[in-house]
C-alpha positions in Angstrom: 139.4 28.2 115.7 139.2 30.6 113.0 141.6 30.8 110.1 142.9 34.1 109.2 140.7 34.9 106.4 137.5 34.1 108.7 138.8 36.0 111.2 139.5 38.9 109.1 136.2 38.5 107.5 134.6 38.6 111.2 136.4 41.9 112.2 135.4 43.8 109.0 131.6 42.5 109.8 131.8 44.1 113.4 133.5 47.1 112.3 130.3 47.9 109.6 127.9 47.3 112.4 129.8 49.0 114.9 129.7 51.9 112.0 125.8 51.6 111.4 125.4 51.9 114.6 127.3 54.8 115.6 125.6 56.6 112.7 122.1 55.1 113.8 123.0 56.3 117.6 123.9 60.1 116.2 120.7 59.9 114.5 118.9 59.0 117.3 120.4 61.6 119.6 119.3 64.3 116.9 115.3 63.3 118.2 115.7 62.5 121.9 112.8 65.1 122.7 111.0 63.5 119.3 111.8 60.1 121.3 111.3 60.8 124.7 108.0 61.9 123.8 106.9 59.0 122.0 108.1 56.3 124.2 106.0 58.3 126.9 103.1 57.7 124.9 103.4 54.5 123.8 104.2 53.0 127.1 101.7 55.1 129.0 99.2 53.0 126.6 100.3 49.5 127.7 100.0 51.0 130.6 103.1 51.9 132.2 103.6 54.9 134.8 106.6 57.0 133.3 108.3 59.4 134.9 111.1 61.9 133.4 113.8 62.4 135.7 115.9 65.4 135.0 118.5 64.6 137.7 119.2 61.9 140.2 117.8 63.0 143.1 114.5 63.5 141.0 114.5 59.6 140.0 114.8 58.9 144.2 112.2 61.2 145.3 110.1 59.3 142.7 111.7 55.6 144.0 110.3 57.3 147.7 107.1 57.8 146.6 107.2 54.1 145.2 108.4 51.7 147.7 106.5 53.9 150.6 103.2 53.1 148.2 104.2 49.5 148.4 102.9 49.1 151.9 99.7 48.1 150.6 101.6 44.7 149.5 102.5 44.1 153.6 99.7 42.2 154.7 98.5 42.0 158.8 101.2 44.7 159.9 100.5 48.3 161.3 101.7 51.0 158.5 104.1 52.3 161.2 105.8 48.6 161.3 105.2 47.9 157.6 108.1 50.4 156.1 110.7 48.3 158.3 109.3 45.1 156.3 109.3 46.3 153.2 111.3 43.7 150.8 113.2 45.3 147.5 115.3 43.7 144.9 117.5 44.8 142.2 119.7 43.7 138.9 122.6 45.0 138.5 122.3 48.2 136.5 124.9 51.2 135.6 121.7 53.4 136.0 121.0 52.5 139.4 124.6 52.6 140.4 124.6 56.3 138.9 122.0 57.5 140.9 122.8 55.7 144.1 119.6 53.5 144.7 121.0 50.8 147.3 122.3 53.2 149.7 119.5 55.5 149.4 117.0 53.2 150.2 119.1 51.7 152.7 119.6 55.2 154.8 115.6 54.5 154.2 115.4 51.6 156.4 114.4 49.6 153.3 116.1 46.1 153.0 117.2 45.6 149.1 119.1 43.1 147.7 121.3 42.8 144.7 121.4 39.6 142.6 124.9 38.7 141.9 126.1 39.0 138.4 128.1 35.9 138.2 126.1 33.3 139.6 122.8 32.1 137.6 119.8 33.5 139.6 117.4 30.4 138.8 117.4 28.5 142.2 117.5 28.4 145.6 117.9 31.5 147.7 118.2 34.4 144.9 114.9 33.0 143.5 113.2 33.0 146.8 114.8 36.7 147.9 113.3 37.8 144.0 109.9 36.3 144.9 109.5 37.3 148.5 110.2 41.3 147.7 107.7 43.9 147.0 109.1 45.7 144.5 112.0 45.1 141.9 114.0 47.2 140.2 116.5 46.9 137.1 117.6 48.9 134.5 117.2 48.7 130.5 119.5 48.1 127.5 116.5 49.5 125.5 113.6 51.4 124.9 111.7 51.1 122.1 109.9 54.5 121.3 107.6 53.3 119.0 105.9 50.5 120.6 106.9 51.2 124.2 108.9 48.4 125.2 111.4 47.6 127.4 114.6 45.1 126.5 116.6 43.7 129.2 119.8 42.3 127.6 122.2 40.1 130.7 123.7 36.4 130.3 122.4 34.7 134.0 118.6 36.0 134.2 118.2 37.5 137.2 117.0 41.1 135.8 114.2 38.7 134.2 113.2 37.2 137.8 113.4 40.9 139.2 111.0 42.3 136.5 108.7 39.5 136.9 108.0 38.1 140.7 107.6 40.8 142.9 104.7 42.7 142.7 105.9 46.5 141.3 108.7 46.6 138.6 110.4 49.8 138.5 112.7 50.3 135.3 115.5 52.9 135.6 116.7 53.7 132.0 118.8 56.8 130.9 117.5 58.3 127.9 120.0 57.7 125.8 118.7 54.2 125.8 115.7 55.7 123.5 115.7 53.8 120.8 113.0 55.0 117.6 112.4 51.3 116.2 112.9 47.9 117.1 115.4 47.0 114.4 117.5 49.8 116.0 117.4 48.3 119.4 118.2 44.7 118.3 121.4 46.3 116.4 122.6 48.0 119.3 121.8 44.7 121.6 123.6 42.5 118.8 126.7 44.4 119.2 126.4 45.1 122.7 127.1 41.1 123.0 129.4 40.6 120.2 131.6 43.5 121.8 130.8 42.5 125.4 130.6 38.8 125.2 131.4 37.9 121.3 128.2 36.0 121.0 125.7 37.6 119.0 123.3 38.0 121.8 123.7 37.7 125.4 121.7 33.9 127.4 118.6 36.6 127.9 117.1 38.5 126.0 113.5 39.9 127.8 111.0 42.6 126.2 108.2 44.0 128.8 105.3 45.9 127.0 103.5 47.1 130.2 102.2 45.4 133.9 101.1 41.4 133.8 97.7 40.8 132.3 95.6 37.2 131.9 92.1 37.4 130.3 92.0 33.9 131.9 89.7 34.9 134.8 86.0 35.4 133.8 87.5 36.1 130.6 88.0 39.7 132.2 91.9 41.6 131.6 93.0 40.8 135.1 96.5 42.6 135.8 99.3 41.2 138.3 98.2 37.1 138.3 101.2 36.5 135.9 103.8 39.0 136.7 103.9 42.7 138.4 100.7 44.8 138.5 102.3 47.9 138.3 105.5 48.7 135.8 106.8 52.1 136.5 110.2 53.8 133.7 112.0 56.3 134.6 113.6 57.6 131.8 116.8 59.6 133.3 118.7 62.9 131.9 120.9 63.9 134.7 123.2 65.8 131.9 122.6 63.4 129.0 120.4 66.4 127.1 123.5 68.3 127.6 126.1 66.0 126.7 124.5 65.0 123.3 124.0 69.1 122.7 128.3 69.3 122.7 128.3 66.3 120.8 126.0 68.0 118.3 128.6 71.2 118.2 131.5 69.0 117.7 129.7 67.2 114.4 129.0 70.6 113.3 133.0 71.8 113.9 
């Protein structure tokens, strides 16, 4: 246990970095277009699709165009039987909760499945449901604007599993997860599990810097043998923009 002058010591060190990091986040909010920019960019280089979303319905017309693409990963069945077999997975995410992903694929005729968030996803039947699905989606703690990369922050792995066995990841991230430098992200996903777990960082910590690639092969990039071919972001507004705007007028009184 901690004695009282540890413990005081402890709760003045989380209340400087939750401090820097509300000033860092203000900062940040300032550049969002600077940002969301620049993360296009930089991921579109490692080569990830990105798509800006300005509301919810935009980010499930785009998850349409995705999973009916992912026919081509149903082998031996006629395209009209295919949709009906398509296999989806998800993490849990407050982003895909927000926009409504399960039910809309589901009026969709897609099966998805959600991992659970208490039980460790590294055996038996979640592992098999993650591997057999065409396409995966999760959310992000973080996006790194200046080298394109995503961080997935959770304590039982799953989102790791659902970013890395099926075929297609799709990473639904508001943009208020734009963060201009890594040392800004890992601050923000210290004190996310210091605050949310009191660890300093959460079992799993994953960074994804575009689609699978091994020059193992004829010594030729070859992309998918490791992990997903295809990595898609959708960065998501759906009244963010707005919302930091009224945040800026009440700094400015």
């Amino acid at each position: 246990m901690l004695d009282r002058n540890e413990a005081a010591r402890a709760k003045a060190a989380h209340s400087a970095l939750l401090a820097s990091l509300r000033a860092e986040r203000r900062e940040s909010l300032q550049k969002t277009d600077l940002l969301l920019e620049q993360a296009r960019e930089k991921l579109q280089d490692a080569g990830v699709q990105v798509y800006v979303a300005p509301q919810a319905a935009d980010a499930l017309r785009y998850t349409d165009d995705l999973t009916a693409d992912a026919l081509r990963y149903v082998d031996g069945l006629a395209a009209e039987k295919a949709k009906e077999e398509i296999k989806a997975v998800k993490s849990y995410s407050a982003t895909l909760e927000e926009i409504g992903l399960q039910e809309h694929l589901r009026s969709a005729g897609i099966a998805i499945r959600e991992t659970p968030t208490e039980d460790p996803g590294a055996e038996g039947e979640i592992v098999s449901a993650i591997a057999e699905a065409h396409i995966g989606f999760t959310g992000a703690n973080a996006i790194i604007a200046e080298t394109g990369t995503i961080a997935i922050l959770e304590e039982h792995g799953n989102a790791r599993l659902v970013s890395n066995l099926p075929p297609v990841h799709v990473c639904v991230a508001g943009i208020d997860k734009l963060y201009p430098r890594m040392d800004d992200a890992l601050a923000a996903l210290r004190a996310a599990s210091i605050f949310g777990t009191g660890r300093n960082l959460a079992a799993y910590l994953s960074f994804i810097s575009g689609p699978s690639k091994t020059g193992d092969i004829g010594c030729e990039l070859v992309p998918g043998i490791h992990g997903p071919g295809e990595v898609h972001v959708i960065l998501l507004d759906n009244g963010r923009l707005l919302d930091n705007g009224r945040a800026e007028a009440r700094d400015r009184g």
